[in-house]
C-alpha positions as CSV (number, residue, x, y, z in Angstrom):
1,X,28.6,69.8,175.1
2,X,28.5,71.2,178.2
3,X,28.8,75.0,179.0
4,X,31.8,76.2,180.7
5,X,31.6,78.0,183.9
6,X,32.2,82.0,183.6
7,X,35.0,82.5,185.4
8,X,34.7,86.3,187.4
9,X,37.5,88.5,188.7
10,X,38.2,89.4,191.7
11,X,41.0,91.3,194.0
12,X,43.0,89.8,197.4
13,X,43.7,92.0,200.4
14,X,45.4,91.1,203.4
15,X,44.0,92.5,206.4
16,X,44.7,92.1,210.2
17,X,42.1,91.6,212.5
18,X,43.9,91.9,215.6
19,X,47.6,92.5,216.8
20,X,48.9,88.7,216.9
21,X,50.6,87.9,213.6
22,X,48.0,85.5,213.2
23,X,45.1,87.9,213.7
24,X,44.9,87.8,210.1
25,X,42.8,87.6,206.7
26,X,43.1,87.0,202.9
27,X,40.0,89.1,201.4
28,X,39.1,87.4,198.0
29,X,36.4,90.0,196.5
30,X,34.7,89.6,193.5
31,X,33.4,92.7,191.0
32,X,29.9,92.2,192.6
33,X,27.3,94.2,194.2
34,X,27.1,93.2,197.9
35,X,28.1,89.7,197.4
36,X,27.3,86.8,199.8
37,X,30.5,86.0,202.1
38,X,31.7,82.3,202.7
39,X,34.4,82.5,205.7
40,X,37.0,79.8,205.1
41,X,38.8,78.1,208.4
42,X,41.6,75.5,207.8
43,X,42.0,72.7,209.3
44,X,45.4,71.0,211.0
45,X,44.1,69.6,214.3
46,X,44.5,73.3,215.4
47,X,48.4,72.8,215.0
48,X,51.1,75.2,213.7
49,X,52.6,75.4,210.8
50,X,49.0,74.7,209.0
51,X,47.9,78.2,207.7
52,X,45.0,79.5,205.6
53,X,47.6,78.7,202.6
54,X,46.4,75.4,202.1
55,X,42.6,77.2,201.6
56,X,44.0,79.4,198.6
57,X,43.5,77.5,195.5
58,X,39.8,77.0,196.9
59,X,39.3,80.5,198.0
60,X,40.5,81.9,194.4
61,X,38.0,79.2,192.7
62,X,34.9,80.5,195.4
63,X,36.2,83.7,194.4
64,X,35.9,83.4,190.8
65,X,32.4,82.3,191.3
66,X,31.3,85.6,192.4
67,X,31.2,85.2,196.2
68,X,33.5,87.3,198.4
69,X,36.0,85.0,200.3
70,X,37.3,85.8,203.9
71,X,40.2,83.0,204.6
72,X,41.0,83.7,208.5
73,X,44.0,82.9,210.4
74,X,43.8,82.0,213.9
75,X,46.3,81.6,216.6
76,X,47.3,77.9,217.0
77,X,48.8,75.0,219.0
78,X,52.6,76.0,219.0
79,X,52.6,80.1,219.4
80,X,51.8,82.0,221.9
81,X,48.0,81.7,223.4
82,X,46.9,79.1,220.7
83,X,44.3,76.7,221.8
84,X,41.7,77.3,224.5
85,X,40.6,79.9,225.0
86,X,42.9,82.3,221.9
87,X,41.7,79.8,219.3
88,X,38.2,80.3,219.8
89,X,38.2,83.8,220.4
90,X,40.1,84.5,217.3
91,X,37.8,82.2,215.2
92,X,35.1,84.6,217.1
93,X,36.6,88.2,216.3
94,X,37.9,87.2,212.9
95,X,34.3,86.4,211.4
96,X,33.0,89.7,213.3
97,X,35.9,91.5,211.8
98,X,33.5,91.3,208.2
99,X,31.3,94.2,210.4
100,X,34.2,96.5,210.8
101,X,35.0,96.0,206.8
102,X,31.4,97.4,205.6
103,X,31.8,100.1,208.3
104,X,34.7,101.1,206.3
105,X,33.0,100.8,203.0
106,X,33.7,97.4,201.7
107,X,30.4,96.8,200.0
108,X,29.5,92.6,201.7
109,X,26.4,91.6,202.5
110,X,26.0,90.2,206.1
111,X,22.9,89.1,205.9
112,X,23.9,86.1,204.0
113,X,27.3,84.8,205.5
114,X,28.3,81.2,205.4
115,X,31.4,79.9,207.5
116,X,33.1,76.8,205.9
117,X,36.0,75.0,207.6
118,X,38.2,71.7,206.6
119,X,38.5,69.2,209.4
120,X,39.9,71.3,212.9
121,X,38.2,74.1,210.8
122,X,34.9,72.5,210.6
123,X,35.0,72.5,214.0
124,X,35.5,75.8,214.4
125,X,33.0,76.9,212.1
126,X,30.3,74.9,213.6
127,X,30.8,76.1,216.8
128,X,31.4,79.8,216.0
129,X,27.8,79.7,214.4
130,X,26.1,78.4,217.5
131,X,27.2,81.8,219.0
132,X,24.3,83.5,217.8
133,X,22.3,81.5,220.4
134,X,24.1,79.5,223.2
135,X,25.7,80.9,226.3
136,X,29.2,79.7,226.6
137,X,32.4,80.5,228.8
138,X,33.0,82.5,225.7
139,X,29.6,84.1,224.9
140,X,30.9,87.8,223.4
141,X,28.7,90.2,221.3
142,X,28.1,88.9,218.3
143,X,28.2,91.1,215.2
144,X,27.8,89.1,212.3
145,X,25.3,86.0,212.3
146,X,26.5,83.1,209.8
147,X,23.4,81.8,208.0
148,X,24.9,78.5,207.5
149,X,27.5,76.3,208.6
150,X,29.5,73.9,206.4
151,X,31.9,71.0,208.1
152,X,34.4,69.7,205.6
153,X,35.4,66.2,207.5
154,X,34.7,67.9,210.3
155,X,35.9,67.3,213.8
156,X,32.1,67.6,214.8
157,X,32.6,65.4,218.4
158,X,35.5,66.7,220.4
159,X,35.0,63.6,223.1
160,X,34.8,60.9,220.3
161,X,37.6,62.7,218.8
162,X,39.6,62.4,221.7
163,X,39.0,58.8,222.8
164,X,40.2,58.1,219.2
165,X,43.5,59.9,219.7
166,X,42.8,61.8,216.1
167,X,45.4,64.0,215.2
168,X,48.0,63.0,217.5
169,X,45.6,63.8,220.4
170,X,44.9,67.3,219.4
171,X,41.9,67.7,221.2
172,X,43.2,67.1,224.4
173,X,46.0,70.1,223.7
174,X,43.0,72.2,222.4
175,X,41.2,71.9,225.3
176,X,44.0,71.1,228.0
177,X,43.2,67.7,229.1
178,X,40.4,64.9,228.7
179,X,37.0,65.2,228.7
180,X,36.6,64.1,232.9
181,X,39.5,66.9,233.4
182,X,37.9,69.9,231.2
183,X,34.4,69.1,231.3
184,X,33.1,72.7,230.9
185,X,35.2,73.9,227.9
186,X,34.2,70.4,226.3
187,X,30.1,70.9,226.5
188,X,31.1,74.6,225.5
189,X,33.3,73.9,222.0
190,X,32.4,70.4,221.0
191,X,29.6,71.3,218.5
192,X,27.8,67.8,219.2
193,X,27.6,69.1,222.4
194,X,26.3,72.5,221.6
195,X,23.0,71.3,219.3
196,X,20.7,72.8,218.3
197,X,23.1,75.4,216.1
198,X,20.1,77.3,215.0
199,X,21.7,78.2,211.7
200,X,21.8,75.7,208.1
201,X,24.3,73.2,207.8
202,X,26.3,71.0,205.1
203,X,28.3,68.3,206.2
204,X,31.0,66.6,204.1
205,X,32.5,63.7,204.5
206,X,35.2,60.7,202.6
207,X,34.4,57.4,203.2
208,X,38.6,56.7,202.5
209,X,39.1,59.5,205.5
210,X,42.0,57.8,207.4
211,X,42.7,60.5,209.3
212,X,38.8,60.9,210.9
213,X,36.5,58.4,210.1
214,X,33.2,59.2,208.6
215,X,31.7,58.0,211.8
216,X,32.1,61.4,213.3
217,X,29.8,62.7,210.6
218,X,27.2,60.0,210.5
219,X,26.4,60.5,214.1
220,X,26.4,64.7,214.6
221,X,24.2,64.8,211.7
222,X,21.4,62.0,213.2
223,X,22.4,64.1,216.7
224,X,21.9,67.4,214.9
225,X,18.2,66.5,213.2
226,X,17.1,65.0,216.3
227,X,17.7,68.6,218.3
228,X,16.0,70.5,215.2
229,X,18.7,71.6,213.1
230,X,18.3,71.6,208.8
231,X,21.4,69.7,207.6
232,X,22.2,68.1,204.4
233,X,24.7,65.0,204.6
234,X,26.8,64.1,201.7
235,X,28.9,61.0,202.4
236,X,31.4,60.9,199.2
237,X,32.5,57.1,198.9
238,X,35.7,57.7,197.0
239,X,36.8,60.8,198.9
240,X,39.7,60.9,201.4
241,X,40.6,63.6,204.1
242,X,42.6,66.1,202.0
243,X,40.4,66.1,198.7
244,X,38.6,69.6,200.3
245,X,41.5,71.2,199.4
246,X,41.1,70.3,195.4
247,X,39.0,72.9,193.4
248,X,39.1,70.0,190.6
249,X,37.5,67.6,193.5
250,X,33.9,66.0,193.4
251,X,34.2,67.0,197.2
252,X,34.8,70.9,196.3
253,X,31.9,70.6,193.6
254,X,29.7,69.5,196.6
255,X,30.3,72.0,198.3
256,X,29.8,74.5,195.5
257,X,26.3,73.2,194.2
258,X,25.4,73.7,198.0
259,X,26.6,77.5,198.3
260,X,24.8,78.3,194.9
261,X,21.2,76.4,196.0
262,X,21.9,78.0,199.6
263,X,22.6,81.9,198.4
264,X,20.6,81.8,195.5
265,X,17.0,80.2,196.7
266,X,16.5,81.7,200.0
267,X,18.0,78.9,202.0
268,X,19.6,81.8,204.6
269,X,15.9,82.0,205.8
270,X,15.5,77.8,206.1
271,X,15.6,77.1,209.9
């Protein structure tokens, strides 16, 4: 018989991050000394009303595992300076925010910070981790250095994503127009485009995914090893576009066994 998983508690606070009433946070954390943090950004092609709500039942089982869980809000398509440039810079400030939380006594440790995001949110958190290194139009201080990246059917091509009209053509809102018209803010958010990330990555990905084909996976991850980058690729046969969102899911246990190998056998230092 197998053992059962000890199950851990933890406590959820609500925090802003900024004055927007999406500059916002669910902190899940864990009784633990100086736990690891795994940022969680949603996905919804960047589109209102998708919220971090969707990310709950996973944050509570990350949660429950003993790692402190920062689910970030972000300012969307549909309110007020959603898309380029609020989106990013949100995406940006949130994960710094973690700094200003252990300046106030909130005992994390930020030396080993993962950001994991679900489709649109994959491609947020692969491009917010290239900020350690690459000078963009939206190159700020960094404060807090992810040590790894995860991408959840990620939206890991911005141009691909757009000549496929994903989404309802969400890039092309993102970013304003195509990728002749906004050629800049395309090599400066696409993470394809961004390589090498410097930092650890997982990628994720269905092969049932009708809403992004696994295509989009297969070919950042060849793009990604090529430039230098350490990534593990787990292409789940069965697995459609939403299953991220199950804690019950083979496609949330993948992601798990990766967290627990990653924090827990030195893979923050694997470049």
């Amino acid at each position: 018989m197998s053992q059962q998983r000890i199950s851990h508690p933890y406590e959820v606070h609500t925090i802003k991050y900024g004055p927007s009433d999406s500059q916002v946070g669910d902190l899940y954390l864990p009784n633990a000394n100086r736990p690891p943090v795994v940022c969680l950004l949603h996905g919804g092609f960047w589109r209102m009303p998708y919220g971090r709500d969707e990310f709950d039942p996973v944050a509570r089982d990350l949660a429950s595992r003993n790692f402190a869980v920062w689910n970030l809000e972000y300012r969307r398509l549909g309110e007020p300076e959603g898309g380029w440039p609020g989106t990013f810079q949100d995406v940006a400030a949130g994960i710094d925010h973690l700094a200003s939380l252990v300046a106030e006594g909130i005992e994390l440790d930020l030396g080993r910070v993962v950001v994991v995001g679900h489709s649109a949110g994959g491609h947020l958190a692969l491009w917010s981790s290239a900020r350690n290194h690459r000078q963009t139009p939206l190159r700020t201080p960094v404060r807090v250095r992810p040590a790894g990246a995860v991408g959840l059917a990620a939206v890991a091509n911005l141009a691909r994503t757009f000549s496929l009209g994903s989404g309802n053509s969400a890039v092309g809102a993102l970013l304003g127009g195509s990728p002749s018209q906004q050629s800049v803010r395309y090599a400066a958010a696409s993470p394809i485009a961004m390589l090498p990330l410097g930092v650890n990555q997982l990628i994720v990905h269905g092969g049932m995914d009708q809403a992004l084909p696994v295509e989009i996976s297969r070919e950042y991850v060849q793009a990604a090893r090529a430039a230098g980058d350490h990534v593990q690729f787990s292409e789940l046969p069965g697995a459609g576009h939403m299953d991220f969102l199950d804690p019950g899911s083979d496609a949330h246990a993948t992601l798990c066994a990766w967290l627990e190998q990653f924090f827990n056998h030195d893979g923050a230092e694997r470049v």
